[in-house]
N, C-alpha and C positions, 0 to 999 in steps of 0.2 A: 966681273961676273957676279950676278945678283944669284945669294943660296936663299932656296927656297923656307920655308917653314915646315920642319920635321913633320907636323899635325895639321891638319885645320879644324878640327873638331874638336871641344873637351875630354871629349868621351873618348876620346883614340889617345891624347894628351896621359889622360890619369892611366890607362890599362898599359901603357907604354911604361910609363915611370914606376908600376906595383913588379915587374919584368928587370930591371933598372940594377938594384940592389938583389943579390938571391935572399940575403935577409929582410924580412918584413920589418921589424924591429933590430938596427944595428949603433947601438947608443958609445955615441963619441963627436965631439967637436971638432975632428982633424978634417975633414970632407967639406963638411958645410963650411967651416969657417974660411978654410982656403978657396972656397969659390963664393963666399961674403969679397974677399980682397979681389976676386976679377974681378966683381960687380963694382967695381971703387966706393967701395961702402967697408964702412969699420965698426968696431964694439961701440963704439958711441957715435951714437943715432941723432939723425938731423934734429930731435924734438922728444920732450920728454916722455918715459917709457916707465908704463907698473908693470911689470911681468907678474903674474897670479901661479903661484905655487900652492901644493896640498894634495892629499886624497880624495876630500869632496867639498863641493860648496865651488868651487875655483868656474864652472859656469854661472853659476846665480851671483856670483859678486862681480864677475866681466859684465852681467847683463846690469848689474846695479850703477857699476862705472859707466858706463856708455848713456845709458839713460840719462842718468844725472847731466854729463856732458853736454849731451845733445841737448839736453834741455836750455842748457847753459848758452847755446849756440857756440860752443867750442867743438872742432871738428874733431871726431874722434874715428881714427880705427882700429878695428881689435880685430883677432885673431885668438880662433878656439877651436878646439878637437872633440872628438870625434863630429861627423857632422850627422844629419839623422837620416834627410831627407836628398837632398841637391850637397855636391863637392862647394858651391860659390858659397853655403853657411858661413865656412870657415874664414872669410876670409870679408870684412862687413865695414863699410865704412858710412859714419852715423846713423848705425844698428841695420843698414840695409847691404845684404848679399851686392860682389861687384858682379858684372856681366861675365859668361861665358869668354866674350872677343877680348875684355879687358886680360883674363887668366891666360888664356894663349897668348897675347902678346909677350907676357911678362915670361912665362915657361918657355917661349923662345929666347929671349935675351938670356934665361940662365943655361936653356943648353947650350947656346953658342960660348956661353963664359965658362961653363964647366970643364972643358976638353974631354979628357976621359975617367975625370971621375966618376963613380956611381955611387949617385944623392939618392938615398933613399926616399920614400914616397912622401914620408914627414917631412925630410929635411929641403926635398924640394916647395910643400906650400909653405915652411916657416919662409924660405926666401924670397918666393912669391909674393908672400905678405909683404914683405919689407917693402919689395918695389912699387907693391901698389900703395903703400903708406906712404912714401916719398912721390910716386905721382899724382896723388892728391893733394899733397904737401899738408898732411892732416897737422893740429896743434899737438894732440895726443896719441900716442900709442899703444895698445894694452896687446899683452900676450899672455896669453895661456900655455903654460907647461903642459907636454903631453904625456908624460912619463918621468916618474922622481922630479932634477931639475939640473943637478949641477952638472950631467953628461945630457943633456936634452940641449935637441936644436934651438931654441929658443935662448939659450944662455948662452950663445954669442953676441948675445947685445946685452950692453950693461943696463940694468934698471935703477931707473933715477927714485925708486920705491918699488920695495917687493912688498910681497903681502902673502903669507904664509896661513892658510885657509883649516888645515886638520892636517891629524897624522896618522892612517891606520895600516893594516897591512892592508895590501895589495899587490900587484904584480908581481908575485912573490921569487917567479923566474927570471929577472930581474935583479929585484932589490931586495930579495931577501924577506925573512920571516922576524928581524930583529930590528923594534922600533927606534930603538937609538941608531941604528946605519939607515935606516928608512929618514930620520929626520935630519940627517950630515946629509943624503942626497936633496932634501927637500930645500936647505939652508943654503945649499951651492950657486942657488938664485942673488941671494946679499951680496950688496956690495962695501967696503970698505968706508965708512963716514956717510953711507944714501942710505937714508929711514929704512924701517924694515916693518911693518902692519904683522905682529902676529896673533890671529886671532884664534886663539888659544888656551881656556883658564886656566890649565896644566902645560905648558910647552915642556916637550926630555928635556933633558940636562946637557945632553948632547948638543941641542941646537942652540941655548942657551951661551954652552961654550963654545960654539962655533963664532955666535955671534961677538962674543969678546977675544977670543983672540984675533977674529979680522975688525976691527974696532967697528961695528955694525952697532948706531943705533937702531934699537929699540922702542917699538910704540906696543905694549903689549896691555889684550884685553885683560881688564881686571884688575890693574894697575894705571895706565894710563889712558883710558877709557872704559867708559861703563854705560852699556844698555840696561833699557828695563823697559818691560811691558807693562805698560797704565791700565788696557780695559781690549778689549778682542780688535778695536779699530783705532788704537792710537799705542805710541810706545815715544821713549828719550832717549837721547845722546849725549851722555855727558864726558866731558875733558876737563882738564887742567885750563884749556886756554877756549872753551868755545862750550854753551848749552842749547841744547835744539829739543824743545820740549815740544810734545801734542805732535809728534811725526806720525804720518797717515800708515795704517799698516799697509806692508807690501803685496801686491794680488798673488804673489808667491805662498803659495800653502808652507803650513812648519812653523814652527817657534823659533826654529833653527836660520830661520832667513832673516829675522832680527840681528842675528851675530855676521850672515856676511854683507847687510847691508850696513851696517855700521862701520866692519872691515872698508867696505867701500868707500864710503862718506870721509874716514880716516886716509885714506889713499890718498885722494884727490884736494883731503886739506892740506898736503904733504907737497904738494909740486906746489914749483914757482911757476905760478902761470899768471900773464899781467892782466887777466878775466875773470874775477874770480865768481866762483857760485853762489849764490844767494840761498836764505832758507826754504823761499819762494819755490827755485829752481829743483831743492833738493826734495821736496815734498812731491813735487809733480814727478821726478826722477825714479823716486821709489815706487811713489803709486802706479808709475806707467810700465814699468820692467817687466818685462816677459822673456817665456823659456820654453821653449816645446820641451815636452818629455819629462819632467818635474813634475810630478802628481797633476799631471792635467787630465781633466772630465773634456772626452771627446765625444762622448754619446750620453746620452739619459735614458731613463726607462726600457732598458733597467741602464743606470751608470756604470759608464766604463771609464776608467782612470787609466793613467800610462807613468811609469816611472820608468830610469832609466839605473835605479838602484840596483849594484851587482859586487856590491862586498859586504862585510859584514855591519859596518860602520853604517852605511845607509839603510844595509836594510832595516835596521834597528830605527831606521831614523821613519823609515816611511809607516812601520810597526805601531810609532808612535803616533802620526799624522791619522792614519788609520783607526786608531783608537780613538782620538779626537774627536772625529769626524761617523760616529754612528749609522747602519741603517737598519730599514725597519727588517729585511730581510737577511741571505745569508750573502758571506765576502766569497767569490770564486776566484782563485787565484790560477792565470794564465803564467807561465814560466820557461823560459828558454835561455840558457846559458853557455861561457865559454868555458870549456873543461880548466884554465886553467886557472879559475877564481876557486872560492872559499866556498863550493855549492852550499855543502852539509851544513856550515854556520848562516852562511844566509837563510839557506831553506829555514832554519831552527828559531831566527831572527824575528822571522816573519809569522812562524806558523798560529802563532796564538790569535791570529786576527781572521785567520782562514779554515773557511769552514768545508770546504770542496776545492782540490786541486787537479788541474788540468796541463801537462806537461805536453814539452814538443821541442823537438832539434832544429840544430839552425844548419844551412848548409853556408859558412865561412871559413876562413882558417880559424884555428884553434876552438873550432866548435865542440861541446859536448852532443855527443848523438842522440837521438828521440829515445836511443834504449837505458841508454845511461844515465839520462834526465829523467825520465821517470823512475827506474832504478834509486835512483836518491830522493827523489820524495817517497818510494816505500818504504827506504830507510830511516827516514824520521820515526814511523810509527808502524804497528803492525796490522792498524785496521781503518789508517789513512785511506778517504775518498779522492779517488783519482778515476780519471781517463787519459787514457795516455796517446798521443797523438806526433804524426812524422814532422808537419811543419806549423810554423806559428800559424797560419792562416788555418788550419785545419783546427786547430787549439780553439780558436778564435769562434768559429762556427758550433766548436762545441758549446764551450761557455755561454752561449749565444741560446743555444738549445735547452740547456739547463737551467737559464736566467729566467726567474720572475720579474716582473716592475720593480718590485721593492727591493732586490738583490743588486748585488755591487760584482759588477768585475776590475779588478785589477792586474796588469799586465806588467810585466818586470823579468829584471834580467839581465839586460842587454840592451847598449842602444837599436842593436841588429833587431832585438826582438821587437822594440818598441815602436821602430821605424815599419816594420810589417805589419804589425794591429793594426797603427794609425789607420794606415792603406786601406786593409780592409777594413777596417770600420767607416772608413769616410766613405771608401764605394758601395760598402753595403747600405748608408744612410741615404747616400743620392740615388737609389734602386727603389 
C-alpha cells in the first residue's frame, strides 16, 4: 500500500510543523539527532562542513563563503535563519533558493523517518537542509547557527572549521545575560583538532578556554590574521602563510564587513578542498555578496534603508554605518520589535542619528505591542518626536508622509519588521 504525502503544498508543510512542537524554541540535540540516525546520516557529513557561529555578522560571512565558492565553481550549499521573505531562503544551493517540490519532498522523507517525534520548526529545515545538500551532492556545506550553538540543531554535524563571528548579549531567555556562558554556548560548535575562525580582537576567556581544553585549534583575528583598510574601495588580508593586497571593497555597507569577510576568506583557506580559490575568485566573491536586509537602500528620494539590527551590538553598528554615510536632510527612524530583545539599549544605540521616530507593533509570537513600542521610545526622552502607529505598514506610510527628498528613512528592528517595509515599499514604488 502506497502512504500518501502528509502535505502537498509548502505552505500547509511549514503551518503543520510550527503545530508540531508546543514549543517554538525547544534547544536540545536528543530529537533531532535521533531522527539524523533514521535518515542513515551521521555527525559526520558526506563533505566538508563551516558551521558560522555568533551574535551577528554569521549572515554576511555565509553570503561571503558561498560567493567566494561559487565563484570558484565549487558547489556550495548553505543554510541560514531567519528567512525574510519566502521559507526556500533558508535553505540555497549556489546562493540560489531550492524549489518549493524539492522541500516537500525532503519534509516527507523526515516525517516518515521521525515516527513520533516532535521536530521542532527549526530542527525540521536544519534536516531538510542536510538532505537537500546530499541530493545535490554539493562539495561544500555551510550552516548557520540559529540560536547560541552548542544545543542548536545545527551542531549535530561536526564542522570541519567553525568560525566564531561576535559575542553579545542576546536571547537573553535562553542564554542568559552573562558573556562568558554566552561564549561556552557559542564555542560548542568547535571541534576537537578542526580549525576554529574566531573573529574576534577580544575573544572571553571562557572561549579561549574552551578551546584548549578540547584541543581546538585556533586561527584568531589579531594574531593570526589581520585586515586593513587601504582607501574607501580597496582593503588587505594578511596571514602568516598567505597576503591578498588591493581586495575590492565589499557592496556590503560597514567597516564591520571587512572583519567577516576576512573571517570568510580564512574559512575556506582552512578546508582541504582539491579546487582551490584563486585571488581572482576571491575578488569577484566579495564584490559580488549580497544580503537583503543589511543596510539595504530599497527606495530614494527620499532614501529608505532596511536593517535587520535588533540588539544592542548591531544597533551600535548600524549607528555607526549611519553616521558614516550623511544626509542633507533629517534620519526618520521606523521601529518594530520583539519584546524580548534589549529595546531600551537598542533604542539608546541608535538614538543619536535620529531625528524623528515612528513606532509600530508586529503581530508574531513574542511580539512587543504598538503601545509598548512606542512606550519605549518615549522613554528615551521626554520630548522625543514620535508618532506612534499599530502595524509596520502603517509606520511606513507615515514616515513616508513626513519625508522630504533629502531625508532618510531607516527601518529596523526585526527581521519580521524589515520583511514588511520591503513589501510595502516595493508595492508602493510599482503604484
Amino acid at each position: 500500500m502506497v502512504i500518501s504525502m502528509r502535505y502537498k503544498k509548502l505552505q500547509d508543510w511549514l503551518s503543520w510543523q510550527e503545530t508540531l512542537n508546543p514549543k517554538e524554541i525547544d534547544l536540545g540535540l536528543d530529537r533531532v539527532f535521533a531522527v539524523l540516525q533514521k535518515l542513515n546520516l551521521s555527525s559526520v557529513f558526506f563533505c566538508p562542513v563551516i558551521t558560522v557561529a555568533g551574535t551577528n555578522g554569521k549572515g554576511s560571512t555565509v553570503a561571503f563563503i558561498e560567493s567566494i565558492l561559487n565563484q570558484s565553481n565549487i558547489v556550495v550549499g548553505s543554510y541560514t535563519s531567519p528567512h525574510l521573505f519566502n521559507y526556500n531562503e533558508r535553505i540555497r544551493i549556489n546562493q540560489q533558493p531550492v524549489s518549493d517540490d524539492v522541500l516537500c519532498e525532503v519534509f516527507d522523507v523526515i516525517d516518515r523517518a521521525r515516527g513520533d517525534i516532535a521536530l521542532t520548526y527549526f530542527e525540521f529545515s536544519t534536516l531538510a537542509s542536510l538532505l537537500v545538500f546530499k541530493k545535490y551532492n554539493v562539495d561544500v556545506a555551510v550552516l548557520e547557527v540559529g540560536l547560541g550553538g552548542r544545543l542548536d540543531a545545527v551542531n549535530i554535524i561536526d564542522a570541519d572549521v567553525s568560525v566564531i563571528t561576535s559575542i553579545d548579549i542576546d536571547h537573553v531567555d535562553w542564554l542568559g545575560d552573562d558573556i562568558d556562558v554566552i561564549a561556552c554556548e557559542k564555542a560548542g560548535v568547535m571541534r576537537s583538532h578542526k580549525p576554529a575562525v574566531v573573529s574576534i580582537f577580544r575573544p572571553p576567556e571562557s572561549l579561549l578556554d574552551y578551546a584548549k581544553k578540547n584541543k581546538v585549534p585556533l586561527i584568531r583575528l589579531g594574531q593570526d590574521y589581520l585586515y586593513q583598510g587601504l582607501s574607501n574601495s580597496t582593503w588587505q588580508l594578511k596571514t602568516d602563510h598567505f597576503h591578498l593586497p588591493d581586495l575590492p571593497a565589499p557592496v556590503l555597507h560597514g567597516g564591520f564587513q571587512l572583519q567577516n569577510a576576512s573571517a570568510a576568506i580564512m574559512a575556506i583557506s582552512l578546508l582541504n578542498l582539491e579546487q582551490k580559490t584563486d585571488k581572482v575568485n576571491i575578488e569577484k566573491g566579495v564584490q559580488q555578496a549580497r544580503l537583503a536586509g543589511r543596510f539595504e537602500q530599497i527606495s530614494d528620494k527620499p532614501q529608505v534603508i532596511v536593517d535587520v539590527a535588533h540588539n544592542e551590538q548591531s544597533a551600535h553598528m548600524l549607528r555607526g554605518v549611519l553616521n558614516e554615510m550623511p544626509v542633507a536632510g533629517k534620519t526618520i527612524a521606523v521601529v518594530a520589535m520583539l519584546a524580548d530583545k534589549a529595546v531600551a539599549e537598542v533604542l539608546m544605540a541608535v538614538k543619536p542619528e535620529i531625528d524623528y521616530w515612528v513606532s509600530a507593533g508586529l503581530s508574531v509570537n513574542r511580539a512587543m505591542s504598538a503601545k509598548n513600542m512606542a512606550q519605549a521610545v518615549r522613554d528615551m526622552h521626554s520630548d522625543v518626536k514620535l508618532s506612534a502607529c499599530e502595524k509596520v505598514t502603517d509606520a511606513c506610510m507615515k514616515a513616508r508622509t513626513l519625508a522630504t527628498e533629502n531625508d532618510r528613512i531607516i527601518v529596523f528592528g526585526s527581521f519580521h519588521t524589515v520583511s514588511e517595509a520591503t513589501k510595502y515599499f516595493k508595492c508602493s514604488n510599482n503604484n
